[in-house]
N, C-alpha and C positions, 0 to 999 in steps of 0.2 A: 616242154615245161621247164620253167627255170630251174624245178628243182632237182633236175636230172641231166642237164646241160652238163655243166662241167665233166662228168661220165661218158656222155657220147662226144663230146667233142676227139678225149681222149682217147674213146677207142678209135671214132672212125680217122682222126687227124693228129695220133697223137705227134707227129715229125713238126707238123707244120705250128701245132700249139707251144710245144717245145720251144723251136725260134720264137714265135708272137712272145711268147710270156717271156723268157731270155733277154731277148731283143727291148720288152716293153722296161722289163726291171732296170736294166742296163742303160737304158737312156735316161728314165725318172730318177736317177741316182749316179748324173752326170758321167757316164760311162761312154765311149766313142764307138764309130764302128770299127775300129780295132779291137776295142776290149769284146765286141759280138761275136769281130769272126775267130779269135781265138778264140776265146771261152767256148763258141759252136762249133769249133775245128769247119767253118767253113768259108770260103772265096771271100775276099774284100769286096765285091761287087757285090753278092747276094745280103752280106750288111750293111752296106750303102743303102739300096735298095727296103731294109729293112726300116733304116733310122730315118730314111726320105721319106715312107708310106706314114711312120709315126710324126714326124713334123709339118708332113699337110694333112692328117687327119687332127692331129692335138695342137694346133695352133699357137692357143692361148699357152699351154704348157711349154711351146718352145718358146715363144715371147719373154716367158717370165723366165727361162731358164737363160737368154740371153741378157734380161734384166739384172737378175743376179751377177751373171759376172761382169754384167758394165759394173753396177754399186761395189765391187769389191774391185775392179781395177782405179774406180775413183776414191773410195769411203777407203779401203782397204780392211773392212769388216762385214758381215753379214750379221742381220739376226733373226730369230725367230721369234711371230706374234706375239708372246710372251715376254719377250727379251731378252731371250739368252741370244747372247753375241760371240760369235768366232772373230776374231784378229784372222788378216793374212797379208803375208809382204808379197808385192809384185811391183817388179820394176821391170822397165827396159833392157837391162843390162843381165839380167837372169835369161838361166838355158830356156827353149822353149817346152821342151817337156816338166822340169818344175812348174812353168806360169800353167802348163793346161792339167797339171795334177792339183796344184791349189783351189783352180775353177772348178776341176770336178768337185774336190773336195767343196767348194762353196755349196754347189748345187746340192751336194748329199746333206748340209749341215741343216737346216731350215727342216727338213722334211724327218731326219735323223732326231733332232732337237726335240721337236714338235712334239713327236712321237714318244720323246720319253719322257717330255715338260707333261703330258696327257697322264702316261701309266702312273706317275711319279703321283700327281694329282689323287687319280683314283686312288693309289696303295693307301693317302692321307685319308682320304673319306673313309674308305673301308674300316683303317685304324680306329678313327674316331667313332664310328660305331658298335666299336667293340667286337667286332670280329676280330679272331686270332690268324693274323697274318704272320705270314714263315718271311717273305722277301718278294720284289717285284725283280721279273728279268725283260727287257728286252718291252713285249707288249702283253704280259702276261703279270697275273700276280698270284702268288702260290698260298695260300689258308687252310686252315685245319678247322673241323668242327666235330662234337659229338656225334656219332652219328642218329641220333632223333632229331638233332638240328639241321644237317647237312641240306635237307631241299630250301629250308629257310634261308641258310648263309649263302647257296649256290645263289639262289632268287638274289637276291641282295646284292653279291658281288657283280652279278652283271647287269642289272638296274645300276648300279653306281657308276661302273664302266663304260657302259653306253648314253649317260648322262653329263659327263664329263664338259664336254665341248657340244655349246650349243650350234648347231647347223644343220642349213637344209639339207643336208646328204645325213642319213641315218647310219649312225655307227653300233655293227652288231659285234657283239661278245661272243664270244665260245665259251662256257663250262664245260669241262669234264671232272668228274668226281670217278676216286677209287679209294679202295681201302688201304693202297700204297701205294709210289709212286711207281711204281712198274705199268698201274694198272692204268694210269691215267694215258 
């Protein structure tokens, strides 16, 4: 069952899920198989091997991630659907570990951006509905409420969160609620 996968995976595989998820975040976030086999203290060969099974399985994903750094070797900007735009200088005459720190850096910005163009969103909605919002971090937003209201504001805050961005993929929220923040 789905709802208990992530648990078994971990016990019966956790070595191998460790690298997959490592290995998956690190490339979605223009990272190399260098950055794998340090960050996993393991062989160049077994991260090769890792970032080769994710670019013939994720295709389109490596497409668009070579996409991106052509338009930022051309455009010398990237942006997100939105339109927030990153600047980045690359030239010929530059070392080659700055031009492949920039491309990472391109690849990470779209998906980085997106993501806080989204919470940024939400924290406004939430605002405007008079819920008492503390600050948004990251992909989270932190509120307070009485507590006779508390399942009302929870309900709300992640209706509003998960409503944000219209698309076929379903984006779920997490609540958690406590009575401090220790508890959350």
């Amino acid at each position: 069952p789905r709802a208990t996968l992530k648990q078994r995976v971990s016990t019966e595989h956790a070595y191998y899920r460790s690298l997959a998820k490592a290995g998956t975040f690190t490339w979605l976030y223009g990272g190399s198989e260098a950055t794998i086999a340090r960050q996993l203290g393991i062989p160049n060969d077994t991260a090769t091997k890792i970032m080769d099974a994710l670019r013939s399985r994720y295709q389109g994903v490596a497409r668009w991630q070579e996409a991106v750094k052509d338009t930022i070797r051309r455009v010398g900007s990237i942006s997100t659907p939105w339109g927030r735009t990153r600047r980045f200088l690359v030239t010929d005459t530059m070392d080659r570990k700055v031009i492949e720190d920039q491309l990472r850096q391109g690849i990470n910005f779209p998906t980085q951006g997106m993501s806080s163009d989204v919470n940024l969103e939400a924290f406004s909605r939430v605002e405007a509905r008079g819920i008492e919002t503390l600050f948004p971090v990251h992909d989270a937003i932190y509120a307070q409420a009485p507590i006779d209201q508390v399942d009302r504001v929870a309900e709300e805050v992640k209706r509003v969160m998960e409503g944000v961005l219209p698309s076929p993929v379903r984006f779920e929220a997490d609540v958690h609620v406590g009575e401090t923040w220790a508890d959350l």
